[in-house]
N, C-alpha and C positions, 0 to 999 in steps of 0.2 A: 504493500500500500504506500502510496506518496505521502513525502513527511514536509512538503513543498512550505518555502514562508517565504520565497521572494516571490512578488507579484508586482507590475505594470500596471502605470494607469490604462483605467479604462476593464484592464480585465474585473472578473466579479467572481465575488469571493462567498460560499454560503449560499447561492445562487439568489446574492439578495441585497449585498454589501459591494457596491462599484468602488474602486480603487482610484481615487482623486488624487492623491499623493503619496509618498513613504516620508513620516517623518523621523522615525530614532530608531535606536535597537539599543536594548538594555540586557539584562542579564533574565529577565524573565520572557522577553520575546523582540518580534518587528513591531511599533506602530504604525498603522497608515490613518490618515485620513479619508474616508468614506462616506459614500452617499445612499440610501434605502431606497433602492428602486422603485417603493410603491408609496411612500412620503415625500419621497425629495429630502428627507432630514438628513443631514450631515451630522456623523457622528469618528470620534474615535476609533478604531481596531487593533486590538493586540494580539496578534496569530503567537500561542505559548509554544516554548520553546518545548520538543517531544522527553528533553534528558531531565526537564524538572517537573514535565507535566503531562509525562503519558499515560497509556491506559491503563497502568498499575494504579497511577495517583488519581485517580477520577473521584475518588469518596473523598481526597482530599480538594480537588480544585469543587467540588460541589461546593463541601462547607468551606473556601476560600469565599467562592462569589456571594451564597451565601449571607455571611459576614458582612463581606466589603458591600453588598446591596443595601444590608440594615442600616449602617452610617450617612450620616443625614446632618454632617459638616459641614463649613465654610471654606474650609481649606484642606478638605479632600475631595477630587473628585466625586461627581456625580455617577454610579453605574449603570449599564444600560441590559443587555441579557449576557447570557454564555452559550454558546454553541460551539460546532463543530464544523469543520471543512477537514473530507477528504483526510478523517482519521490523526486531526491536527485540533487543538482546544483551541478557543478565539474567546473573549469577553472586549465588550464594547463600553464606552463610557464617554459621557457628556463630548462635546464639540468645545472645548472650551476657547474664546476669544482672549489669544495670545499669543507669545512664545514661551519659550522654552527659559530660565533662569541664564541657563550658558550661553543662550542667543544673545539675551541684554547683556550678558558682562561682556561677549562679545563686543557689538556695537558700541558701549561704553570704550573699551580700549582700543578700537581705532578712530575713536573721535577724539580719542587723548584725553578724557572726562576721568574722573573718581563719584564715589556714589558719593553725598552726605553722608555721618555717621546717623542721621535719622532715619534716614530711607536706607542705610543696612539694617539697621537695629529693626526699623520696621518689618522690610520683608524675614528677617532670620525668626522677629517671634510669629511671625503669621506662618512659617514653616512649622516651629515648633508648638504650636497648640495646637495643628494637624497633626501633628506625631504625639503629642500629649493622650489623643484621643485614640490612637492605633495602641499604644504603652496601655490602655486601660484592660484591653483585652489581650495582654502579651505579645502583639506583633511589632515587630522589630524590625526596620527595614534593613540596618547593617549596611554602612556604606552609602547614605544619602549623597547624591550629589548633584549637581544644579541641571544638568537632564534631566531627573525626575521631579522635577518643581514645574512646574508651569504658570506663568505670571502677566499681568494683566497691568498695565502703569499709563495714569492719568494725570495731568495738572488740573486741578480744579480751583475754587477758590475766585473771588472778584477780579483778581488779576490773572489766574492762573496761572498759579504758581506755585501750588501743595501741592507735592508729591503723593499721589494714593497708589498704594501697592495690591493688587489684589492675587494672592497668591494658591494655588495648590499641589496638593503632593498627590504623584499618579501611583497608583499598584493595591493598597492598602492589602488587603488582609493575603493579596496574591505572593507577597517576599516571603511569609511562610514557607510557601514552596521552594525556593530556593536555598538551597543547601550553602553554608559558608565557604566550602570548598569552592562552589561555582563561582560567586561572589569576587571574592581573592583570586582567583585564576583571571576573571572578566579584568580587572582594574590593574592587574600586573600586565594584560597585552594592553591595553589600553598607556597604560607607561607616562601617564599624567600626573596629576595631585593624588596624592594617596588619602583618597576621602575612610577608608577602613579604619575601623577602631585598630591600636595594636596589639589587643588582647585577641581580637579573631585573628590574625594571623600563626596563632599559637597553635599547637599539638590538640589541647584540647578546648579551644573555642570556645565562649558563654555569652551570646546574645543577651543585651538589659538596652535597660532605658539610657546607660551610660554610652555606649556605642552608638547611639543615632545622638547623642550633647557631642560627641566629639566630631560626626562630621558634621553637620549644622553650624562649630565652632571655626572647621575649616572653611565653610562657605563665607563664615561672618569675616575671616583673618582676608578671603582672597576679592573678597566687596571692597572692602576698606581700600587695602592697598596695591592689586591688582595682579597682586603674585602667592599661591597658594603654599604654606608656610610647610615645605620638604626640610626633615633632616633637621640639622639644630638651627630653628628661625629667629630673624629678628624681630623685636619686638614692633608692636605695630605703628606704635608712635614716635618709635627711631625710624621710620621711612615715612611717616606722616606727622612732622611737628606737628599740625592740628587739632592731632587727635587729642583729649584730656586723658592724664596718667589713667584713668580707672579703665579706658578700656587695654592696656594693657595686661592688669587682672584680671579681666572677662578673658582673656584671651590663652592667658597660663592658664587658668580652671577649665575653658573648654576644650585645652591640649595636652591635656597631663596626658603623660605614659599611661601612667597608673590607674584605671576608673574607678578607684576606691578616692584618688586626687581630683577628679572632676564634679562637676555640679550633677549630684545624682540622681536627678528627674528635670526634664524639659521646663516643667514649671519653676524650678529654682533659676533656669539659665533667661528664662523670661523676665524675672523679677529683677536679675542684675542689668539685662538689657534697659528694663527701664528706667534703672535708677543711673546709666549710663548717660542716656540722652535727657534727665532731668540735670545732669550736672554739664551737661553743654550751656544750657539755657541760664544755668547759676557762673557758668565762668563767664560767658557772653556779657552779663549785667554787670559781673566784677572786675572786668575788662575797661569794662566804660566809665565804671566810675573810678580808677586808679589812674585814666588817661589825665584830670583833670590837675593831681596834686603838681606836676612839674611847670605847667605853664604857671601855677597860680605864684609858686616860692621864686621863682624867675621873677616872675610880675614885683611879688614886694621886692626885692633886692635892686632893682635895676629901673625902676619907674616912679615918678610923683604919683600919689592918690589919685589922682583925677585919670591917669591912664591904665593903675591899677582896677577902679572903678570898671572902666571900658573892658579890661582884661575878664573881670568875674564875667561881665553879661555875659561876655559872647562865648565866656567856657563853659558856661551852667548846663547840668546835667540835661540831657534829652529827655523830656518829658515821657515820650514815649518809650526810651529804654529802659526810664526807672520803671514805669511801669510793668515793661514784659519780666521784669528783673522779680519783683514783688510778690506779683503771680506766680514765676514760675517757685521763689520761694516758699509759697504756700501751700502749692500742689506737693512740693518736692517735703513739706514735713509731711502734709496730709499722708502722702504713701509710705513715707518711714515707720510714721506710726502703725499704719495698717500691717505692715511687715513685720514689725516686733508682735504685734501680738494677734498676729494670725492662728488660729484656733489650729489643733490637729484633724488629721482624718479622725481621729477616734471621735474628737468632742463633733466635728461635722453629723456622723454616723447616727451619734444620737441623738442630735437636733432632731434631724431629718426623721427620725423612726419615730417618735415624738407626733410630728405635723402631717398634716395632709397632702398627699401629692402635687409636685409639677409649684414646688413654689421655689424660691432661691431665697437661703437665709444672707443677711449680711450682719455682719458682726459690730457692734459698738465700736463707735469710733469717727474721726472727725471727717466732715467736708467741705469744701470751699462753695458756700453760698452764695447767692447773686451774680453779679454781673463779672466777668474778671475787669481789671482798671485798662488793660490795653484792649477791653472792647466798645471802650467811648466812643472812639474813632471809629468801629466798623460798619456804623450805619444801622445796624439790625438791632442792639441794642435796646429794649422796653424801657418807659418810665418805672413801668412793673417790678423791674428787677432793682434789689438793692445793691449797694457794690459789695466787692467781696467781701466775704467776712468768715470767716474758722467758726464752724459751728459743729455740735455733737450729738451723736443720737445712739439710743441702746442700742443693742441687738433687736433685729427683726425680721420675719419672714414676708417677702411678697410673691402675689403669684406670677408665672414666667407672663402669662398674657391677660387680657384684657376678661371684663364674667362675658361666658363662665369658664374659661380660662382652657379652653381647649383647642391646639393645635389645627387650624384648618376650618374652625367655624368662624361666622359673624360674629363679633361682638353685639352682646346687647345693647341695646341703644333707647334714646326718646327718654330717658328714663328721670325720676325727680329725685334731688336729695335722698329725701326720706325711702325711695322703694331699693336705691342704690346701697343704702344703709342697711336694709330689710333683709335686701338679697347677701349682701355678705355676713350676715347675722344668723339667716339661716343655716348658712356655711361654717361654723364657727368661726368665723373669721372678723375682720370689722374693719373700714375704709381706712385707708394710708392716709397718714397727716401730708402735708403738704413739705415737712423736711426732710420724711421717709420718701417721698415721690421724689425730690429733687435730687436725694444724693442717688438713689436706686439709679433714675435714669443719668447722673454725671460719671459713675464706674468707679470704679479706684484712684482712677487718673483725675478728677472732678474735671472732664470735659464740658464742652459747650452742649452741646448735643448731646444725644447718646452714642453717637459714633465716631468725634472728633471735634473736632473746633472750627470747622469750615461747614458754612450748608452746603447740600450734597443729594441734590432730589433722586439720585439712582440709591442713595442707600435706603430712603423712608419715604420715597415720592413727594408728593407737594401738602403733605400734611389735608387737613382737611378736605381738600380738593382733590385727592384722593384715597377713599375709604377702601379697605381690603380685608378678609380675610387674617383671622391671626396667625400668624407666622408664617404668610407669605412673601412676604419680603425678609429671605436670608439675614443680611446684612442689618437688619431694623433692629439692634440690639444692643444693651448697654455692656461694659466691661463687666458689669455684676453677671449678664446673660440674662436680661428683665427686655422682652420683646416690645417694638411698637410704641414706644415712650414717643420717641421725635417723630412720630406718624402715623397718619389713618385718623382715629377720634380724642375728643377732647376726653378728659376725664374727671370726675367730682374727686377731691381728696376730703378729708374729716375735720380740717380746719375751717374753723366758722370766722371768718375777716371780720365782720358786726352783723348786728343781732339778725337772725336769719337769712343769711347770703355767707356762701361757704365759697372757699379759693378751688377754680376749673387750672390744671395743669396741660399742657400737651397741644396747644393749637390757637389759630388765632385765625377768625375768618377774613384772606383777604391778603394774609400776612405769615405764609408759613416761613418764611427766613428768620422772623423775628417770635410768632408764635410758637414754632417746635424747638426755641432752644430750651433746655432742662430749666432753667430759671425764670423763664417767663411763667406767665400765670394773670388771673383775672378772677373777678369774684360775679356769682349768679347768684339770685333768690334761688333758695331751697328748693321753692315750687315751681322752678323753672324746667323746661324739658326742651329738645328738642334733638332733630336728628344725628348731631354732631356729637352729643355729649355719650359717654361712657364710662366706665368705673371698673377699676380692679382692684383685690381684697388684700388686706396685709394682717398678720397674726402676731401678737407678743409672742415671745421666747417661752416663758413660764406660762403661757393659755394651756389648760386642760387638754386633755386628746382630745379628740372632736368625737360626738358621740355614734356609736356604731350605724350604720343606715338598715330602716327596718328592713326585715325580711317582708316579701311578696307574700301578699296572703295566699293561703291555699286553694 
């Protein structure tokens, strides 16, 4: 029987999948680009390679696909079916609009560019929260490398000019199949960056969560500074004075020899990522303001008053860098804090077994309220919003989506104070104050948004102006993972502004640049309702278990 995986465009593969392009070959198979002859949909094709996926292994590419079908990520691929050609496996997945990571570093190094350290750091943790989510169910990809990423980059923003990364990792539960021998053999002919942990290259090999920190650490070493760190490397910010000293510790922890030496779960190399790019934004502030003391001590020494005078005006700080400076100071303790005293899996475990499903607890703890100060100037800015300010709230659970709080339905809507109140009551639950809505949808990071600090109508649509389905829009999501904050319906929270008129979060008609950011807000009469408005439930930490649901009569 034919074990055939080169195909031509045009030929058809499956008698059903046209062959529009080839684009990679990885250690699991060929991809091509294809088209379904009775959709016209264009989709992905991986023809599996027969020495890690023949018909011996069939019970395992089952429960590979499976798996990889169940996940319902942001930065894994989408899958499509699994079939067969001609005694050969094949599994399909999403058409994703992009390239390939290698493509953009490409194109990067013959334009003679470097990334940002933000838009590394970005795209490395949007890598690694897709492997976070592969590590929950033991799969390991072993040997990540920017072939298997697939990435998606936008300037958005008034001026455009925010970098948005949108990124995925292709194979998911299919690198099970691949054996580490194959792995290590693929990346030795290949004779490039040795994206392999050094522990797989060992006798006796041990796949974890530390082997996919260490290449992800490689990807992060060859973003930055254009050469991928073989053999004993230099450090990253001896070939790029710009970089700040910390990410050269990102950089030893994501490369130890040792994986007992590296950052031992995706989620910890995240954490340092961010506290990476929150110390750009603090050196950037303390840059600006150190620039000022040598003109001023020149100025006295060497000038009458009157031209010392002239010297201060025209040296005084930029309004607008103290500000970004300020901000990012406040974000940057808000998440220190959250990081010391981040709860364990244990104490999670028994939140969660405690409460009723599909809700996301977030832990005591402060967040930057109101408006940030460098967003006077962006125009969007509400009266509504106060300026920033460090505020605190206990522990509390909310639910991921809008009542009744399930995946793929309408939200309820039309609805008055009082029945929004009713309905979360019946639930055991009872409506989010308006500080618990705020920090939910600003994330760890206390964003503008719930997605970032730029509007951005591809991640939430146009807010009011367009109503959807909860949790259709992927991307509609805070850092907490609290869906549809910055879009779709407005929502009642439990704060009462004065006597009878309680604060609406989430929307503004007319006005969603300024309406869906997390801080804005407005107050309704209780007995007000209409089509716009919505509501979702939030729970104290210590509420009772919620009481069993009766049994069906007989």
């Amino acid at each position: 029987m034919s074990t055939k995986l080169e195909f031509s465009r045009g030929e058809v593969i499956a008698e059903k999948y046209e062959v529009v392009d080839r684009l990679d070959e990885t250690p699991l198979g060929i991809t091509y680009r294809t088209k379904h002859l009775k959709t016209s949909k264009y989709v992905r094709l991986v023809l599996l390679r027969p020495k890690i996926a023949g018909r011996e292994q069939k019970d395992q590419i089952v429960d590979a696909f499976k798996m990889s079908k169940s996940f319902d990520h942001s930065h894994l691929v989408k899958m499509g079916e699994l079939g067969e050609h001609d005694g050969v496996a094949y599994f399909t997945y999403e058409d994703f609009e992009g390239s390939t990571l290698r493509e953009l570093m490409q194109e990067y190094k013959v334009a003679g560019k470097r990334l940002a350290l933000k838009e590394a750091a970005q795209i490395c943790m949007q890598i690694l929260e897709g492997l976070a989510e592969l590590h929950k169910h033991h799969i390991f990809v072993r040997g990540v490398r920017p072939e298997y990423v697939l990435i998606n980059v936008r300037y958005t923003g008034p001026r455009k000019q925010t970098f948005v990364a949108q990124t995925k990792v292709v194979g998911s539960a299919f690198w099970n199949l691949a054996p580490t021998a194959v792995l290590a053999e693929d990346e030795f002919t290949a004779g490039e960056a040795q994206y392999l942990a050094p522990e797989l290259k060992s006798f006796e090999p041990t796949p974890s969560a530390r082997c996919d920190v260490y290449s992800v650490a490689v990807i992060f070493y060859e973003l930055l500074v254009g050469t991928a760190p073989i053999g004993t490397f230099q450090d990253p910010k001896s070939l790029r004075p710009d970089l700040p000293d910390h990410v050269n510790t990102v950089a030893e922890l994501g490369l130890a020899n040792a994986p007992d030496d590296r950052y031992p779960s995706a989620a910890d190399f995240i954490n340092d990522l961010q506290r990476t790019f929150q110390d750009v934004n603090l050196d950037e502030g303390r840059s600006g303001g150190r620039s000022l003391v040598m003109p001023i001590a020149l100025g006295l020494a060497l000038v009458a008053v009157f031209f010392l005078a002239v010297i201060l005006f025209n040296f005084r700080p930029d309004p607008e860098l103290v500000a970004q400076s300020a901000d990012s100071q406040d974000r940057s303790q808000v998440l220190e804090k959250l990081q010391q005293s981040q709860p364990s899996k244990s104490e999670y475990e028994k939140i969660y077994a405690r409460h009723p499903k599909n809700m996301v607890y977030i832990p005591p703890g402060p967040y930057v309220a109101g408006r940030l100060r460098s967003s006077n100037t962006d125009g969007f800015a509400g009266t509504s919003e106060p300026v920033a300010e460090l505020r605190e709230t206990k522990g509390f659970l909310i639910d991921v989506f809008e009542y009744p709080n399930l995946v793929g339905q309408a939200p309820v809507f039309d609805v008055t104070f009082e029945q929004a109140e009713e309905k979360c009551k019946e639930a055991g639950k009872r409506l989010c104050n308006a500080d618990e809505w705020e920090r939910a949808c600003k994330g760890p990071r206390s964003q503008v948004y719930s997605y970032g600090d730029t509007f951005d109508q591809d991640f939430c649509g146009r807010g009011l102006e367009t109503p959807y389905a909860s949790g259709a829009m992927a991307e509609c999501k805070s850092g907490w993972g609290v869906y549809d904050m910055s879009g779709s319906f407005r929502e009642w929270t439990g704060t009462e502004e004065k006597k009878g008129r309680a604060v609406v979060k989430g929307g503004e008609k007319g006005a969603p640049e300024r309406g869906t950011r997390c801080a804005s807000g407005s107050d309704e009469s209780m007995a007000f309702a209409d089509k716009t408005l919505s509501f979702r439930c939030c729970r104290d930490v210590d509420a009772p278990p919620p009481a069993p649901a009766p049994e069906p009569a007989p």
